[in-house]
SERO-4910 file (N, C-alpha, C, O; in steps of 0.05 Angstrom, whole numbers):
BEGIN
 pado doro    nc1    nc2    nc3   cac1   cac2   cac3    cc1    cc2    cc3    oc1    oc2    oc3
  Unk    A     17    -24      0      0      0      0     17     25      0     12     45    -13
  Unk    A     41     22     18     53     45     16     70     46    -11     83     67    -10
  Unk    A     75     34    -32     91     32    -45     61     45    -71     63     58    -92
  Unk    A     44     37    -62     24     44    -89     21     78    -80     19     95    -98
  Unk    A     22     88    -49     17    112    -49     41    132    -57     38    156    -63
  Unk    A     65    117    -55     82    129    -72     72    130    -99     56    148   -103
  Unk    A     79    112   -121     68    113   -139     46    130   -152     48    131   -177
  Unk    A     26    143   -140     10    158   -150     16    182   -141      8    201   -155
  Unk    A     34    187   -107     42    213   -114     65    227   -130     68    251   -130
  Unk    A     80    209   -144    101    214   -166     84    227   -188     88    249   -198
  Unk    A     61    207   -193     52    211   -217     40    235   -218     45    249   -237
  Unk    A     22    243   -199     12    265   -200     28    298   -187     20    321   -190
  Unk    A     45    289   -176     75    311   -170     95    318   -185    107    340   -185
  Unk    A    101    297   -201    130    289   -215    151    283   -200    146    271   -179
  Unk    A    169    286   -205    193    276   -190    197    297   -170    198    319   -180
  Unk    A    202    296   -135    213    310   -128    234    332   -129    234    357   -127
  Unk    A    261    302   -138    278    327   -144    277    343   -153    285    363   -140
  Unk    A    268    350   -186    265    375   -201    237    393   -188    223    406   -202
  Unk    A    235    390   -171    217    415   -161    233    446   -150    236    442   -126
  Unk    A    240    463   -155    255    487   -149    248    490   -123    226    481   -117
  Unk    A    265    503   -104    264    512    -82    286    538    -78    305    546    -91
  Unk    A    277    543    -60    298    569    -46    324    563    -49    337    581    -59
  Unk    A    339    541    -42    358    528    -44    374    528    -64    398    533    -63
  Unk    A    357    519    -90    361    522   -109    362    545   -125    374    541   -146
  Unk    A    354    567   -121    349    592   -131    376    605   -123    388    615   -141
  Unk    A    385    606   -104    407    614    -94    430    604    -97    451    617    -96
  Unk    A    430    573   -104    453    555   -113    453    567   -141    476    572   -150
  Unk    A    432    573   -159    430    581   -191    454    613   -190    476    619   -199
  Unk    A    440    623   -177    445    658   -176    480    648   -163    496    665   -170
  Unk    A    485    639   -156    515    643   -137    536    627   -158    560    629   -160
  Unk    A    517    610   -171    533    596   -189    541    617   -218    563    618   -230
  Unk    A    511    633   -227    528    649   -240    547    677   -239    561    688   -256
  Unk    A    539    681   -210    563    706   -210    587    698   -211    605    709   -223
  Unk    A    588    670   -195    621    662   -197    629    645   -217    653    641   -218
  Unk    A    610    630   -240    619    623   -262    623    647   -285    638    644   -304
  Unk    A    608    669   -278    606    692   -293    633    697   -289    648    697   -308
  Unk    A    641    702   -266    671    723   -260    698    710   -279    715    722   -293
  Unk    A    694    667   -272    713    654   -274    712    654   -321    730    655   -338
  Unk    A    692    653   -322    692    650   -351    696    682   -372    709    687   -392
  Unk    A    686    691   -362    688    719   -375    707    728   -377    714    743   -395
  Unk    A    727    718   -351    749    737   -353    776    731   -361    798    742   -358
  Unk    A    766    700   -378    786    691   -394    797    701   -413    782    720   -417
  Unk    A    812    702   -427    822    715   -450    809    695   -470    811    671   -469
  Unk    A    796    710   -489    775    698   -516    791    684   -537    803    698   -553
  Unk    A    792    660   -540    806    640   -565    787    658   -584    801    677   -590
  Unk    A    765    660   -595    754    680   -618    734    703   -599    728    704   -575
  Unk    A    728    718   -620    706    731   -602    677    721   -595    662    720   -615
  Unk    A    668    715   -574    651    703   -569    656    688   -559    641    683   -540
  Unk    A    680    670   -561    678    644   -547    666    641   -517    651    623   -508
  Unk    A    677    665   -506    679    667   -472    638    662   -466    625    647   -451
  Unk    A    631    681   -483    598    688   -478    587    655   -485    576    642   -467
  Unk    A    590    647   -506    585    614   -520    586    600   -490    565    595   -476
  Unk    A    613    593   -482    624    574   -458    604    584   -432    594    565   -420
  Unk    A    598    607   -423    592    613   -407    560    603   -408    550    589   -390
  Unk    A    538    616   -439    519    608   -440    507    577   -432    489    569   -418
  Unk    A    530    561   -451    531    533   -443    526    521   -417    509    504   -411
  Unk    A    549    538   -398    543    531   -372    520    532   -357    509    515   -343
  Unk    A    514    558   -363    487    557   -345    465    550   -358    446    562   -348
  Unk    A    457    531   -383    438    519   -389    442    499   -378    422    488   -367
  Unk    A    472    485   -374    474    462   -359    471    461   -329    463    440   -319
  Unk    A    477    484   -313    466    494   -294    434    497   -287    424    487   -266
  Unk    A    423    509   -302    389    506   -295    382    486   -302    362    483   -287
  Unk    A    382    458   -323    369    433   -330    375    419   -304    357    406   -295
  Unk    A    403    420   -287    414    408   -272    386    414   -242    373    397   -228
  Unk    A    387    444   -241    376    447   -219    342    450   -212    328    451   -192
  Unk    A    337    448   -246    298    452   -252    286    438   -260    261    437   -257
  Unk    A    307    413   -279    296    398   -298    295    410   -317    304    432   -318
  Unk    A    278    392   -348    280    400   -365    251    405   -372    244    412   -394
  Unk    A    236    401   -352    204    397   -349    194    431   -354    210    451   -352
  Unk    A    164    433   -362    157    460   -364    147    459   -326    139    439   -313
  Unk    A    152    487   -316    147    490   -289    116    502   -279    105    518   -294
  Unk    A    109    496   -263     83    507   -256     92    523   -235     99    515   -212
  Unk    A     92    543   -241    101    567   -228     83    571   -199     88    568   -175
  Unk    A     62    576   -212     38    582   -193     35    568   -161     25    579   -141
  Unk    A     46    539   -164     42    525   -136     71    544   -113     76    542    -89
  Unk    A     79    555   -126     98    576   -105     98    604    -93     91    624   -105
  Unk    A    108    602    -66    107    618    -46    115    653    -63    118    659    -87
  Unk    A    118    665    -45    120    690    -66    155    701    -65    166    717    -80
  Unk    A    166    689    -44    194    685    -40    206    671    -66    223    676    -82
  Unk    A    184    646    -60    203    628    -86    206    641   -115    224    648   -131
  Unk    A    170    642   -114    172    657   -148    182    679   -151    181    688   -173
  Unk    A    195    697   -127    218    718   -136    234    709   -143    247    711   -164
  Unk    A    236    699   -129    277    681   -135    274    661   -161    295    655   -172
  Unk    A    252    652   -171    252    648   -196    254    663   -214    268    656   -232
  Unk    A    237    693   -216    240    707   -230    269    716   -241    272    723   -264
  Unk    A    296    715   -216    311    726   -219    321    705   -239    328    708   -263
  Unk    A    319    680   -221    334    657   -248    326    664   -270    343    676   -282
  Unk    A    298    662   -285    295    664   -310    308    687   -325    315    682   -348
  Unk    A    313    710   -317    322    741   -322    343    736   -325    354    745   -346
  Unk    A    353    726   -314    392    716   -317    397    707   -346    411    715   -363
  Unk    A    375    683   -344    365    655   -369    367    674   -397    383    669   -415
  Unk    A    349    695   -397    334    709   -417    349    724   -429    350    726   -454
  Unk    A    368    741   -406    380    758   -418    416    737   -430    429    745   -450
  Unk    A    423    715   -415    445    714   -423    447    693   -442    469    689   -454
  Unk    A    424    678   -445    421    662   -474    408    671   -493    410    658   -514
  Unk    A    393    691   -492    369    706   -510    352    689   -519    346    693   -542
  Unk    A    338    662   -505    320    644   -522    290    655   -505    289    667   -483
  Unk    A    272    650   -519    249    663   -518    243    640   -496    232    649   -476
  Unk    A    247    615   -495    229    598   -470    238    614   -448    219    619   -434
  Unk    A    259    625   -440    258    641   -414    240    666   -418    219    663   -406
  Unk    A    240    680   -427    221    705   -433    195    687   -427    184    689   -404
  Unk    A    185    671   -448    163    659   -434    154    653   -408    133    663   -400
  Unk    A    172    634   -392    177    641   -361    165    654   -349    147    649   -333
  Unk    A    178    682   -356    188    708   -349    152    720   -355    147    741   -342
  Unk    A    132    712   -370    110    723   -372     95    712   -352     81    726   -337
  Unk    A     96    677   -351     80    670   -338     81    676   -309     61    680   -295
  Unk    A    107    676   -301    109    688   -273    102    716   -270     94    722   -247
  Unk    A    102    735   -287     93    769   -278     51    760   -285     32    776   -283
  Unk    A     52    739   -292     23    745   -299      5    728   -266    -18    731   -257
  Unk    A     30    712   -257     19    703   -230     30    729   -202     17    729   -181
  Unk    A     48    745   -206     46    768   -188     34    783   -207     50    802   -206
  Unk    A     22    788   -219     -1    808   -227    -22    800   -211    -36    817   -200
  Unk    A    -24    776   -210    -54    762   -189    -58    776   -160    -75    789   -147
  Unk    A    -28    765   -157    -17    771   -127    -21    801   -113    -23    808    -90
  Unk    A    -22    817   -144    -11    842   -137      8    851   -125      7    864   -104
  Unk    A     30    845   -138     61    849   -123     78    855   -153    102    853   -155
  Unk    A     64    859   -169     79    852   -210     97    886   -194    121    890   -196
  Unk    A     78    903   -181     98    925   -187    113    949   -165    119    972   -162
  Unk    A    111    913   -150    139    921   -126    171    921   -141    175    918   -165
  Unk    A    193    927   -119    217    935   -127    229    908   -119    215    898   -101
  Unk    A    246    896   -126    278    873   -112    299    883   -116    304    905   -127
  Unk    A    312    865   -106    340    878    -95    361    856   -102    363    838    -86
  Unk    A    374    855   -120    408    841   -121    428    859   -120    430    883   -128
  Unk    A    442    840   -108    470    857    -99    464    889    -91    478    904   -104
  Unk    A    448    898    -76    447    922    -73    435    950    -98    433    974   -103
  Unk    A    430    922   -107    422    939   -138    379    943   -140    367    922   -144
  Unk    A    366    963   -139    343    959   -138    328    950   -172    340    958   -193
  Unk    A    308    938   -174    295    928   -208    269    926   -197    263    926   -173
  Unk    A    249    924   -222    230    922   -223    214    911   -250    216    915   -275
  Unk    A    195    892   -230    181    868   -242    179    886   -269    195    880   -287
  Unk    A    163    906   -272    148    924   -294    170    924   -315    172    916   -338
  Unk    A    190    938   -295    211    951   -325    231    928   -326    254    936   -332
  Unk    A    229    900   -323    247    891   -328    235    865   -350    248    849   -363
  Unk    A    206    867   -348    192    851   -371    186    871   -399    181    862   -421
  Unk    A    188    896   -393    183    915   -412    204    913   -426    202    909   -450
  Unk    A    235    914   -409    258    911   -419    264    888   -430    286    887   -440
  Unk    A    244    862   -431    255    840   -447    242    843   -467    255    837   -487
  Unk    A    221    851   -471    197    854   -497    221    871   -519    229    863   -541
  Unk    A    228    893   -508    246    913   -525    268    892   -538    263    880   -559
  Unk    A    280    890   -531    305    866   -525    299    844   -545    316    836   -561
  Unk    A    268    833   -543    267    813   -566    251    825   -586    236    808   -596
  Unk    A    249    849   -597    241    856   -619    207    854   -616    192    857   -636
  Unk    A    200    849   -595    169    861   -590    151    873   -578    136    867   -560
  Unk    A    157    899   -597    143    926   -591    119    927   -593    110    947   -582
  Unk    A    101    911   -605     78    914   -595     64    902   -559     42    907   -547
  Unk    A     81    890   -554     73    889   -526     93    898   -510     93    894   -486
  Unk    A    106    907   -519    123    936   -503    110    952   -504    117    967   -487
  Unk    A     84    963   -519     75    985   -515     56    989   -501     48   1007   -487
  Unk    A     43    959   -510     12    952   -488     23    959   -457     17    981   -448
  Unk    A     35    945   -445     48    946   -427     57    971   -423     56    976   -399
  Unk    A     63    985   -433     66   1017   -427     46   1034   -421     48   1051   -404
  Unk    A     22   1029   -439      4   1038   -431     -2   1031   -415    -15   1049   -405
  Unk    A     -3   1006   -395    -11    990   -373     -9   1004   -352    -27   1015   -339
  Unk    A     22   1004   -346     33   1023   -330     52   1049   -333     77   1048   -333
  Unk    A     36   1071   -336     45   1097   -354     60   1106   -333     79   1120   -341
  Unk    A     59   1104   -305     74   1123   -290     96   1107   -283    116   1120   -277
  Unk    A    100   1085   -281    125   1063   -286    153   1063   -309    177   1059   -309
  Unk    A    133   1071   -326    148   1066   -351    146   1094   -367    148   1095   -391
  Unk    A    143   1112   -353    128   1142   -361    156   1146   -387    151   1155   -410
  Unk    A    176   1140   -379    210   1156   -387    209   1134   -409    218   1143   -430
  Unk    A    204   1119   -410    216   1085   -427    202   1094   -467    178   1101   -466
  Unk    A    209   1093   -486    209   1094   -510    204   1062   -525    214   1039   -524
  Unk    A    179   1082   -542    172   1053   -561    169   1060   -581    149   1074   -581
  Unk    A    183   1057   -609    185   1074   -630    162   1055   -643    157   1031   -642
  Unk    A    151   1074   -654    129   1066   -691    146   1045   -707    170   1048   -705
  Unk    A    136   1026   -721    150    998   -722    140   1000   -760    115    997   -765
  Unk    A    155   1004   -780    144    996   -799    170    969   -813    194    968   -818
  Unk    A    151    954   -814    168    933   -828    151    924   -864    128    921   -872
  Unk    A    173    922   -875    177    936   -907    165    891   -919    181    872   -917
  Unk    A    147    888   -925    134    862   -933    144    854   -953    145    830   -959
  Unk    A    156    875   -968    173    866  -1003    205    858   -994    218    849  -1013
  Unk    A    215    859   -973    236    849   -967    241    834   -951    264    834   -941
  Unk    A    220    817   -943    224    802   -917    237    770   -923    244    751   -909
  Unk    A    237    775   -952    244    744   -960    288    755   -958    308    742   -959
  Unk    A    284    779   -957    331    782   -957    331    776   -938    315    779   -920
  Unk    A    358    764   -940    383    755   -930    379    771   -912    357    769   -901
  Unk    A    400    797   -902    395    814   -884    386    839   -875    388    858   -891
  Unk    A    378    843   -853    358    859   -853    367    882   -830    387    878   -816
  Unk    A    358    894   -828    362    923   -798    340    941   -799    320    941   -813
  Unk    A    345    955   -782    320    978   -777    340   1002   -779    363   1003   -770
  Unk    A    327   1020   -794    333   1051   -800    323   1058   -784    305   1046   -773
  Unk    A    335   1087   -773    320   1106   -749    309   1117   -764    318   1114   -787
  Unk    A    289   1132   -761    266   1164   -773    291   1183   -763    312   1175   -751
  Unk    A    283   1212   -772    303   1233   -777    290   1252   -754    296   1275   -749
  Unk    A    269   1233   -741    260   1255   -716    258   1231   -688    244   1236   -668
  Unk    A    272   1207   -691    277   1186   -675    246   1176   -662    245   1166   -640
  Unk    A    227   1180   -675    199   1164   -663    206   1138   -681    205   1122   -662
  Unk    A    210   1128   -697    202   1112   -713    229   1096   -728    249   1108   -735
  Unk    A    226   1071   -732    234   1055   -750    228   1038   -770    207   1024   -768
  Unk    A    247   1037   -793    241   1023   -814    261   1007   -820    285   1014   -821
  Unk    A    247    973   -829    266    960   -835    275    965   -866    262    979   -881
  Unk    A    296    955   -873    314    955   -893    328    930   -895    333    914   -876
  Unk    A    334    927   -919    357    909   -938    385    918   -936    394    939   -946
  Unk    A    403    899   -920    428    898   -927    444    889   -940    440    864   -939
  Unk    A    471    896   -959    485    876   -961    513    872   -952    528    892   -952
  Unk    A    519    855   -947    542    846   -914    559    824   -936    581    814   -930
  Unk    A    547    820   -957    558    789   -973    584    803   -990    605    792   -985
  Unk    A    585    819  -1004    596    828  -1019    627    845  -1014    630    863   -998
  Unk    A    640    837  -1027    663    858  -1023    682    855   -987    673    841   -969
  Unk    A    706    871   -985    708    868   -964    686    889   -949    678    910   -958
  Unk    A    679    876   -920    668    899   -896    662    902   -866    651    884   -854
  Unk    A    670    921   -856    669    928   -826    641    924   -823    624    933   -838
  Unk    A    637    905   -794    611    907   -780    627    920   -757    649    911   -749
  Unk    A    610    946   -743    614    961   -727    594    953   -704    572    948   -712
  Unk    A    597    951   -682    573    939   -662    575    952   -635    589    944   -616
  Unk    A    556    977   -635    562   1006   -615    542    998   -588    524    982   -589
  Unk    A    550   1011   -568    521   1003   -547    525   1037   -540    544   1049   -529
  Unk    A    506   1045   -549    503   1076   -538    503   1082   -510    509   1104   -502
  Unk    A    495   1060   -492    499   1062   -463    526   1056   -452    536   1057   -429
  Unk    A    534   1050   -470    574   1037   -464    595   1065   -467    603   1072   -489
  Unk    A    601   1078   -446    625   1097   -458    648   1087   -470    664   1101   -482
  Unk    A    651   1059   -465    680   1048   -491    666   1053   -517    682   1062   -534
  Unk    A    643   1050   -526    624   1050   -548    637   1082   -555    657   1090   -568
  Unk    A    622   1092   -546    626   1124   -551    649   1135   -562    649   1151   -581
  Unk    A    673   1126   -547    706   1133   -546    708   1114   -574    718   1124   -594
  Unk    A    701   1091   -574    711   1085   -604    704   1105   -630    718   1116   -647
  Unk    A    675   1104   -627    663   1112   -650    673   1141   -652    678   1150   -675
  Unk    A    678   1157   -630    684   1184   -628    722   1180   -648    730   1188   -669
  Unk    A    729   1169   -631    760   1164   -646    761   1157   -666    781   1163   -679
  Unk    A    739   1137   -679    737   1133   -711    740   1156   -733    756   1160   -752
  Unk    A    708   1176   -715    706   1190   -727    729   1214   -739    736   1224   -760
  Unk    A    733   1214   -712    765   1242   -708    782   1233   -733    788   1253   -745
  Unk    A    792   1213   -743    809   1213   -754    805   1202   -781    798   1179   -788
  Unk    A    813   1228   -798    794   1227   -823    806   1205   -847    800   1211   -871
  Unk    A    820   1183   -842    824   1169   -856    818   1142   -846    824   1126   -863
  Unk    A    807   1129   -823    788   1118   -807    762   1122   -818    748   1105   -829
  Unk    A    756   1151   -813    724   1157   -824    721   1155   -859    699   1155   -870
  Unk    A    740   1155   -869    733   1149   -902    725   1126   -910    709   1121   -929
  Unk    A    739   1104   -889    744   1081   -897    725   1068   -881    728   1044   -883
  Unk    A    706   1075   -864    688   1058   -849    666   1078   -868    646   1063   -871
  Unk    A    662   1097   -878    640   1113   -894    631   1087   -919    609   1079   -926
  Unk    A    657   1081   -924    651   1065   -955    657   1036   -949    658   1021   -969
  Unk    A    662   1023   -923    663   1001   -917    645    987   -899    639    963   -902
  Unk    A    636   1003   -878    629    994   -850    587   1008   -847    572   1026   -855
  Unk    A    589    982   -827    561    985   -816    559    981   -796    567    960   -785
  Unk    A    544   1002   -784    545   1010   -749    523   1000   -743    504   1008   -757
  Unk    A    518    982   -724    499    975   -716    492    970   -686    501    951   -674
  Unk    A    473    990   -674    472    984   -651    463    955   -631    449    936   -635
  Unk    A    480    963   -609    476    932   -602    453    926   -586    439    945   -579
  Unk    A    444    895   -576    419    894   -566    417    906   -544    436    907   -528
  Unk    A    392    919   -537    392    927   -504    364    932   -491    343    932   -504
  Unk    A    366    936   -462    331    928   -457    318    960   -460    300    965   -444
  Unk    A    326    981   -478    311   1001   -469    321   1021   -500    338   1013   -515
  Unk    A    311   1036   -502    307   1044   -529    301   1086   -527    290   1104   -540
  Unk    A    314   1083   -506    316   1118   -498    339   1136   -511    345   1160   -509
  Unk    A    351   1115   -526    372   1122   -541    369   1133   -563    387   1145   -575
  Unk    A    339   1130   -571    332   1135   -609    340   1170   -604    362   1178   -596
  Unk    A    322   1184   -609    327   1209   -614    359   1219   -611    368   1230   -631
  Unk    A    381   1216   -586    406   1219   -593    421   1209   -617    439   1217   -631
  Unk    A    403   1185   -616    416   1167   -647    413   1186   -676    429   1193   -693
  Unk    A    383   1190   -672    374   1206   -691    392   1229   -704    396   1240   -725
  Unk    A    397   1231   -685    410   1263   -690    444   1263   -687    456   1285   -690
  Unk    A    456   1247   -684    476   1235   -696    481   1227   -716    503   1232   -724
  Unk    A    458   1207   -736    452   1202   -760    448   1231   -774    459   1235   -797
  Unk    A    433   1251   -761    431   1271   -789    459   1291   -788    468   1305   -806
  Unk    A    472   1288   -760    498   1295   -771    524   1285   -788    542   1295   -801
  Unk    A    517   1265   -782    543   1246   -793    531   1216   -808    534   1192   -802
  Unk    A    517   1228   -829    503   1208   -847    518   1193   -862    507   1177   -877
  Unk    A    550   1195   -860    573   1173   -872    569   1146   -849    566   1123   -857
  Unk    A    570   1153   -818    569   1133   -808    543   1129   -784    543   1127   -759
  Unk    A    524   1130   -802    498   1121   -790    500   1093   -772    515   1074   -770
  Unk    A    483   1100   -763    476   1073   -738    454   1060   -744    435   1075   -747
  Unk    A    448   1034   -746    423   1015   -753    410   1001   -728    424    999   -708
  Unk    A    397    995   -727    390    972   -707    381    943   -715    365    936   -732
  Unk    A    399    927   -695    391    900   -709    367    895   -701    360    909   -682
  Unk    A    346    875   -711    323    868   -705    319    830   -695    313    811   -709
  Unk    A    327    832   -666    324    810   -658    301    795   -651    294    791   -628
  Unk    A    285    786   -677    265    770   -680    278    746   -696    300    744   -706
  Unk    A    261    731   -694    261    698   -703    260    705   -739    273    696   -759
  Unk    A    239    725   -735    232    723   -769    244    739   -788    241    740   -812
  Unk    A    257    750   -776    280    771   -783    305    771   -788    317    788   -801
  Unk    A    314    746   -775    342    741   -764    353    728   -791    338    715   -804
  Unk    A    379    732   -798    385    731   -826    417    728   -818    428    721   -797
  Unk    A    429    737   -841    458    735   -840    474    743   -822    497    736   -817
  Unk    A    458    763   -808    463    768   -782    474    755   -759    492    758   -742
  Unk    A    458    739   -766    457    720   -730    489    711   -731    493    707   -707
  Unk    A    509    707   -742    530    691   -732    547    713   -719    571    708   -714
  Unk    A    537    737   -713    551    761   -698    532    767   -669    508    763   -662
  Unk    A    563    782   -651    553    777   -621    529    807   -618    538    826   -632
  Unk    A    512    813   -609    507    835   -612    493    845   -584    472    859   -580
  Unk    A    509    835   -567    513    840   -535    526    858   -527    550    853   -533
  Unk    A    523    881   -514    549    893   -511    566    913   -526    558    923   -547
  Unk    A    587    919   -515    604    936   -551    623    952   -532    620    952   -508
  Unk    A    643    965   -547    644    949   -577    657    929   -588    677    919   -578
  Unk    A    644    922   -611    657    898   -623    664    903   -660    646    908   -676
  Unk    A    679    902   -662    685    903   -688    692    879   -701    708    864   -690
  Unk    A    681    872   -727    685    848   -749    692    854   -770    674    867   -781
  Unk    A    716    849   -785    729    846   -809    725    836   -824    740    816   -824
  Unk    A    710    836   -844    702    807   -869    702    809   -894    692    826   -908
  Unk    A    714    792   -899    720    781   -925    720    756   -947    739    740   -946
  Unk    A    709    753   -959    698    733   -985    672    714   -962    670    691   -955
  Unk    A    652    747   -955    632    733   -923    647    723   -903    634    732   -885
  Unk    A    664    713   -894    678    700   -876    694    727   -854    705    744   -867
  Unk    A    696    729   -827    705    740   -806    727    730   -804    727    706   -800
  Unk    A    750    744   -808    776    746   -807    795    757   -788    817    746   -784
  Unk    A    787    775   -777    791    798   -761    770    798   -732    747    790   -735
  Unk    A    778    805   -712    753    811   -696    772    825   -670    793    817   -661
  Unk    A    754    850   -660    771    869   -643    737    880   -621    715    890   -627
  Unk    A    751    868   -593    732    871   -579    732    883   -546    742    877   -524
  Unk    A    715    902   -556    720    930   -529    740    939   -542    751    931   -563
  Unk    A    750    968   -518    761    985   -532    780    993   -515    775   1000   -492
  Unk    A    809    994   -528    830    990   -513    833   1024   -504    827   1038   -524
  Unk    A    840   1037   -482    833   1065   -475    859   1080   -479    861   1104   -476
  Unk    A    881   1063   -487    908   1068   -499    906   1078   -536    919   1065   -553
  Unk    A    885   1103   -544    886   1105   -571    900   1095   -589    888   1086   -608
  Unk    A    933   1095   -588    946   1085   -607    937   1060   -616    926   1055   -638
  Unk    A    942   1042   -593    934   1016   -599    905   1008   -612    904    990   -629
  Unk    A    880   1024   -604    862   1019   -616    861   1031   -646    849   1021   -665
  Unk    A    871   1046   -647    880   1060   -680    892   1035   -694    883   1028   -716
  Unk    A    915   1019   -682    932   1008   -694    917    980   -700    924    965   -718
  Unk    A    895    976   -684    882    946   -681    861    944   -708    857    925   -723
  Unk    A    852    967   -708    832    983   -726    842    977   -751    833    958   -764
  Unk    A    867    995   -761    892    988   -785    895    956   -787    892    949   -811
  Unk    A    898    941   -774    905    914   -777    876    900   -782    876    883   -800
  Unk    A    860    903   -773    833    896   -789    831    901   -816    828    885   -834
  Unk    A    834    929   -818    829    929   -852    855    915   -866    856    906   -889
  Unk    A    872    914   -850    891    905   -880    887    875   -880    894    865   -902
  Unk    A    880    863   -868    873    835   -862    851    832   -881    851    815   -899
  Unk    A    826    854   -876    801    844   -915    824    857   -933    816    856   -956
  Unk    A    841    864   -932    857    873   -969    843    907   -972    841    916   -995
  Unk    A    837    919   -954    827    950   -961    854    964   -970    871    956   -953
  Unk    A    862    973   -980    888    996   -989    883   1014   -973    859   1018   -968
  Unk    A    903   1031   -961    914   1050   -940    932   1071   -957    944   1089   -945
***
């Protein structure tokens, strides 16, 4: 008898072990600050590698500690499903796959119940919020239409937060690659056709919230045989990020310096094109390419100008550009 009342409470529980607990939430989070510190701060066999190895880990890290089962969020305390939330947020942002985002809804849609979706937490001393930090994944994965619902949702939350007019162009959805143009008054974007296949060319990959970003692109600019050669070679493209308060500065950077405009990539599924084999986390990052193939790759920005001038020079001569 006792062996049959096991039996049916497996069946209708699942397996103990993969049930999440506090325990576990904290073993997840501790595991990635200190696998974060130990892997990141390796020196990169290519670029990317470090982010690849690291992502790896902590998929193998959460299957290890959650299963591979979908979770029922809902049977948890409000402790727990914080400390889940944090796991998934980690999940979301450092693998970019949409099943965490998913997660990441169904839990703000069970503290929406609760009424707690738009209290504050706290890591490391750092304050976030439920609101702006699901708003910030919607942005992040290229969907603005419920970035905006959600804005309207909560207008005094998100009062500061930007959601640009979205036109995507139907006669080009079958190219290769694709980006979003800013508008010339930064409300609005439009996608566009690139071509990345052809010829040698610089992919430029800026995070407007990054001051290494800034200092590169600024030092590009300054030096007018840099800026000739990224005018007629290179494509700036901003990198992913959860918030989009950047457009209008962008804007108006673009109408000054329309040799080296800034694009935005468009990280959707249906979008995603030749693109995808570049990191677009972060910045900066620079890619060298030639006959399609990445040759070259120069990442962050060394604060010793010469050297980043000189790193810059050795990229191009590496696609065959003349100097």
């Amino acid at each position: 008898m006792r062996y049959l009342m096991l039996v049916v409470f497996i069946l209708f529980t699942g397996c103990y072990h993969n049930i999440p607990t506090t325990s576990k939430v904290e073993t997840f989070l501790n595991y990635h600050e200190l696998e974060g510190e130990r892997i990141l701060s390796k020196p990169d066999d290519y670029l990317g590698s470090n982010d690849m190895e690291f992502k790896t880990q902590l998929e193998k890290k959460y299957t290890q500690l959650f299963g591979d089962k979908k979770i029922d969020f809902s049977m948890y305390d409000n402790p727990t499903l914080q400390g889940l939330w944090k796991v998934n947020n980690t999940m979301a942002f450092q693998c970019l796959e949409k099943k965490y985002l998913y997660n990441l809804e169904e839990i703000f849609e069970i503290l929406k119940k609760r009424n707690i979706e738009k209290e504050n937490y706290i890591v490391n001393k750092t304050t976030y919020n439920y609101v702006e930090d699901i708003f910030g994944f919607y942005i992040l994965f290229g969907d603005f239409s419920k970035a905006n619902s959600l804005k309207n949702e909560y207008q005094s939350i998100l009062k500061s937060e930007v959601v640009p007019i979205v036109y995507d162009n139907a006669s080009i959805m079958g190219e290769d690659c694709k980006l979003y143009k800013i508008s010339d008054d930064g409300r609005s974007i439009s996608l566009i056709s690139v071509n990345i296949k052809e010829g040698p060319k610089i992919i430029f990959v800026s995070n407007p919230g990054c001051d290494f970003s800034k200092q590169a692109m600024k030092l590009t600019s300054a030096t007018p045989e840099l800026r000739n050669i990224f005018k007629k070679y290179a494509t700036i493209i901003i990198s992913l990020s959860t918030s989009m308060s950047y457009l209008n500065d962008m804007a108006v950077w673009n109408k000054n310096n329309p040799e080296l405009e800034h694009f935005i990539y468009p990280h959707q599924d249906k979008l995603q094109g030749c693109l995808n084999k570049f990191s677009f986390l972060g910045g900066p990052k620079l890619y060298f390419i030639k006959d399609n193939k990445i040759v070259y790759q120069i990442r962050g920005f060394d604060p010793r100008e010469s050297k980043y001038i000189s790193d810059v020079y050795n990229g191009i001569k590496q696609i065959g550009i003349e100097i």
